[in-house]
MDAnalysis code that builds the backbone (N, CA, C; Angstrom):
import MDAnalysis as mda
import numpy as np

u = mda.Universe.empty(234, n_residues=78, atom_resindex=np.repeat(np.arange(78), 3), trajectory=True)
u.add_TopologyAttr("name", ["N", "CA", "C"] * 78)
u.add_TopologyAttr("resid", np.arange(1, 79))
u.add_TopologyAttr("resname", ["UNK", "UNK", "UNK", "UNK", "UNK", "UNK", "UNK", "UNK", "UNK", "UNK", "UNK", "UNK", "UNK", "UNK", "UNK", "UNK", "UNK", "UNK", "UNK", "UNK", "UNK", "UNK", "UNK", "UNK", "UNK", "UNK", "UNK", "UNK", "UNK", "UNK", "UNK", "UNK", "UNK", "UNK", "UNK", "UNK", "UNK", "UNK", "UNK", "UNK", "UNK", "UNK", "UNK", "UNK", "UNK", "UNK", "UNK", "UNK", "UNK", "UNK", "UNK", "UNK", "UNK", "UNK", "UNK", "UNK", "UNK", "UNK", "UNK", "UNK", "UNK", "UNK", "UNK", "UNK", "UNK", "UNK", "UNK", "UNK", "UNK", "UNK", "UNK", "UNK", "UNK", "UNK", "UNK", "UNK", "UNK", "UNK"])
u.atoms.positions = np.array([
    [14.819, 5.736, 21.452],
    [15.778, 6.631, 20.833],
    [15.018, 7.792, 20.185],
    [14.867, 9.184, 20.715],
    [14.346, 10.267, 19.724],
    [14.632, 10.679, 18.913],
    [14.227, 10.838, 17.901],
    [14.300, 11.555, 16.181],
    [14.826, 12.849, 16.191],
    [15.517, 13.550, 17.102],
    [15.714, 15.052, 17.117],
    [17.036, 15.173, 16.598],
    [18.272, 13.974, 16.987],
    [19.367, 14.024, 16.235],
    [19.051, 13.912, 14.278],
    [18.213, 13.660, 13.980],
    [17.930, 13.271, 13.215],
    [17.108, 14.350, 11.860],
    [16.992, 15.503, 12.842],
    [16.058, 16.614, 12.353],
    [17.038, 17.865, 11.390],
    [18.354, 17.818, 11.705],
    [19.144, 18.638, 11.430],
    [18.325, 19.961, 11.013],
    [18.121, 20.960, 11.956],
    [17.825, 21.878, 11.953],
    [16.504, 22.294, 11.995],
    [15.913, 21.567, 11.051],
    [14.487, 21.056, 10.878],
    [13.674, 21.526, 12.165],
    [12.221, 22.705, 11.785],
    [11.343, 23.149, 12.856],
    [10.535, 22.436, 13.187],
    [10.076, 21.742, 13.904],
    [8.781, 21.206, 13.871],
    [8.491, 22.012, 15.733],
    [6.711, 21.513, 15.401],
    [5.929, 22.278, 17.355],
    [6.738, 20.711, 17.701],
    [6.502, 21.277, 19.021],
    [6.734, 19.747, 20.170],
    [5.704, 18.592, 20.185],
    [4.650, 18.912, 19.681],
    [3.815, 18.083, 19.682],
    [3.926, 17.084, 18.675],
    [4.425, 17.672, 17.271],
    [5.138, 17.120, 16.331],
    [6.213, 16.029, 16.393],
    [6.972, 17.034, 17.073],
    [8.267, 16.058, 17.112],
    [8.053, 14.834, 18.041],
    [7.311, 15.197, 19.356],
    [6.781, 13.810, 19.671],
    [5.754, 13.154, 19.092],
    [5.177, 13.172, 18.006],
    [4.614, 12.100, 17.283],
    [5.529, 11.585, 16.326],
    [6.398, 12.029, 15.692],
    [7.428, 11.544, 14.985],
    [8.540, 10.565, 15.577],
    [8.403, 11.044, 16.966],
    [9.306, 10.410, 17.841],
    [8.829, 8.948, 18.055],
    [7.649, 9.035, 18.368],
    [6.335, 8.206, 18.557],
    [6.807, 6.776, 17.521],
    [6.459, 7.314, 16.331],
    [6.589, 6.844, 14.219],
    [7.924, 6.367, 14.686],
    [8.987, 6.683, 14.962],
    [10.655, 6.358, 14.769],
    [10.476, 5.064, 15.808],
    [10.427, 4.859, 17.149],
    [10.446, 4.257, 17.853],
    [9.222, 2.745, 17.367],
    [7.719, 3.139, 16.989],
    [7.293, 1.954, 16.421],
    [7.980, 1.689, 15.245],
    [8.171, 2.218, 14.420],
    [8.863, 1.516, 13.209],
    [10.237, 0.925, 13.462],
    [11.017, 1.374, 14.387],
    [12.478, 0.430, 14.502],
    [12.009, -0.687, 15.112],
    [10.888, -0.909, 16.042],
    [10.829, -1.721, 16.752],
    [10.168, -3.015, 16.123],
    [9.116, -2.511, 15.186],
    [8.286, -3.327, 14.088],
    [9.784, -3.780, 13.047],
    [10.895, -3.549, 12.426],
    [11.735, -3.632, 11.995],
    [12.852, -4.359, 12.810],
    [12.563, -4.582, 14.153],
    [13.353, -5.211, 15.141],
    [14.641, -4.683, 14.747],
    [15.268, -3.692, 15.099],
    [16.203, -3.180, 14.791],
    [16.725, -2.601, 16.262],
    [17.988, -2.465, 16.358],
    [18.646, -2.326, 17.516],
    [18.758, -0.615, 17.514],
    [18.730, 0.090, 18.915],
    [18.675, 1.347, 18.783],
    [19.820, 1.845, 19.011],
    [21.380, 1.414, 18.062],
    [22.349, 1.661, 17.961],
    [22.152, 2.969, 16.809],
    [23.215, 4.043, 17.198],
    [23.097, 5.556, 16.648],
    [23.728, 5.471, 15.570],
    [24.572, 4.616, 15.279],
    [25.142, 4.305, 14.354],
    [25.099, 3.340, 13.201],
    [23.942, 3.024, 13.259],
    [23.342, 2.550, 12.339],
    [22.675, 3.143, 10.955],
    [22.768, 2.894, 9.711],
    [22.618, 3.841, 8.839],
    [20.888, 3.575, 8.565],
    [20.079, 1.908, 8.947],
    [18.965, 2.152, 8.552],
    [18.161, 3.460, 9.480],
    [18.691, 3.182, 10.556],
    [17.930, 4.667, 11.692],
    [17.770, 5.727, 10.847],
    [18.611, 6.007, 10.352],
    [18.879, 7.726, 9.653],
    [18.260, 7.530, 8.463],
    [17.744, 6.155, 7.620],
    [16.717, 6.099, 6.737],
    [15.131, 6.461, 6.914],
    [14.910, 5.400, 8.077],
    [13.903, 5.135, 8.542],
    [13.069, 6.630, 9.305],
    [13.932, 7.581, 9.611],
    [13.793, 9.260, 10.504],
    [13.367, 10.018, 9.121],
    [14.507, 9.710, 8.253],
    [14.316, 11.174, 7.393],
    [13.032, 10.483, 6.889],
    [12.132, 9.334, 6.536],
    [11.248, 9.193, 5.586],
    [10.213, 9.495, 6.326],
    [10.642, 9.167, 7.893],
    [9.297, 9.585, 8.993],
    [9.052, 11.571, 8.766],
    [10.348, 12.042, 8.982],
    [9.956, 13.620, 8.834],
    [9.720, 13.997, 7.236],
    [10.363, 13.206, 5.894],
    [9.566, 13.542, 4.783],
    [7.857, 13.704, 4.836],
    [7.133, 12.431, 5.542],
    [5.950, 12.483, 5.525],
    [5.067, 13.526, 6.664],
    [5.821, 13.991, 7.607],
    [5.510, 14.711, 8.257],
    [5.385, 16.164, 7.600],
    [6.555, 16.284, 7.064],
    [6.961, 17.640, 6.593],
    [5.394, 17.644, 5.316],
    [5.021, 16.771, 5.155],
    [3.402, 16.439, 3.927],
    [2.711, 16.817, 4.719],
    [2.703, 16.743, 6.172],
    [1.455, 17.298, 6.999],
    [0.630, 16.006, 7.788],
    [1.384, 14.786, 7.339],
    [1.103, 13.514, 8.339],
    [1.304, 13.961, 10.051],
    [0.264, 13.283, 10.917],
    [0.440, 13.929, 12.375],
    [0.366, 12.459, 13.350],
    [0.050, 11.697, 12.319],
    [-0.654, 10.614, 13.118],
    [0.428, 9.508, 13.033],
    [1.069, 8.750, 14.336],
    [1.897, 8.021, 14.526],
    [1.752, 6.732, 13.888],
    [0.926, 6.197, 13.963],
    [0.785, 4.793, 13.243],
    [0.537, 5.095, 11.697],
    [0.008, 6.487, 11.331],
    [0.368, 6.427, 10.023],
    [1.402, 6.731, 9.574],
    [2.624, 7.262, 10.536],
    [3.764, 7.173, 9.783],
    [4.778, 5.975, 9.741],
    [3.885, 5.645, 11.138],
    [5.107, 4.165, 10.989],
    [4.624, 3.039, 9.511],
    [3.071, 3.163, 9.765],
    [2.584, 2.230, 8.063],
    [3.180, 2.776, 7.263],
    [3.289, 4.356, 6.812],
    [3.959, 4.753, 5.648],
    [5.282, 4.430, 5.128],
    [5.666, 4.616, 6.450],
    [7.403, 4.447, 6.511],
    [7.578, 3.014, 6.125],
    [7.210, 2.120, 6.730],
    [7.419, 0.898, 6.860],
    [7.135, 0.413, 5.129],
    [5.982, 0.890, 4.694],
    [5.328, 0.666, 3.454],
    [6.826, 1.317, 2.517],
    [6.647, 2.359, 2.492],
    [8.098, 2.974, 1.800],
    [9.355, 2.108, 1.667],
    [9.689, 1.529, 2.382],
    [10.873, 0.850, 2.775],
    [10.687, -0.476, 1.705],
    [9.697, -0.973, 2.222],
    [9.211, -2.400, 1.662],
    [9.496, -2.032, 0.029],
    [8.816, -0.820, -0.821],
    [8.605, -0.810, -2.003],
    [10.049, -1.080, -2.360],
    [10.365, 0.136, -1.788],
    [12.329, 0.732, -1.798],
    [13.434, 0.125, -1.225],
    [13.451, -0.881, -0.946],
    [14.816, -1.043, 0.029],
    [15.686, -0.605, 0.026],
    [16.004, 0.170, 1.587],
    [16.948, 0.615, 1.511],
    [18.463, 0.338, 1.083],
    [19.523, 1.187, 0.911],
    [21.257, 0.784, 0.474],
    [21.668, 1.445, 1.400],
    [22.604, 0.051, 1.794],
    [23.462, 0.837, 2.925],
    [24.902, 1.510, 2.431],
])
């Protein structure tokens, strides 16, 4: 499932967005989570991947650790 619905408007290069894409896809999958669009953790799990991006993170497994790490501290509310 790609992160671009997810960008609302949001610039990123292509190279970007496929590493983020990259981060979204390991982290739902490490989260065993179903890649239903309608799910509200998806739209958690994206915006915290492009928060850390938007920091200047590039590297996929560090956003999925971050993300994943984030979550853990924070749990999400649905």
């Amino acid at each position: 499932m790609p992160i671009t619905p997810y960008l609302n408007g949001q610039y990123f290069d292509p190279e970007t967005k496929r590493i983020m894409g990259v981060a979204f896809e390991m982290t739902r999958v490490a989260m065993r989570l179903d890649s239903q669009a309608a799910d509200p953790i998806l739209a958690i799990i994206a915006n915290k991947i492009i928060e850390f991006a938007k920091g200047g993170e590039r590297d996929a497994n560090e956003l999925c650790e971050r993300t994943l790490a984030d979550i853990a501290t924070d749990p999400p509310r649905a």
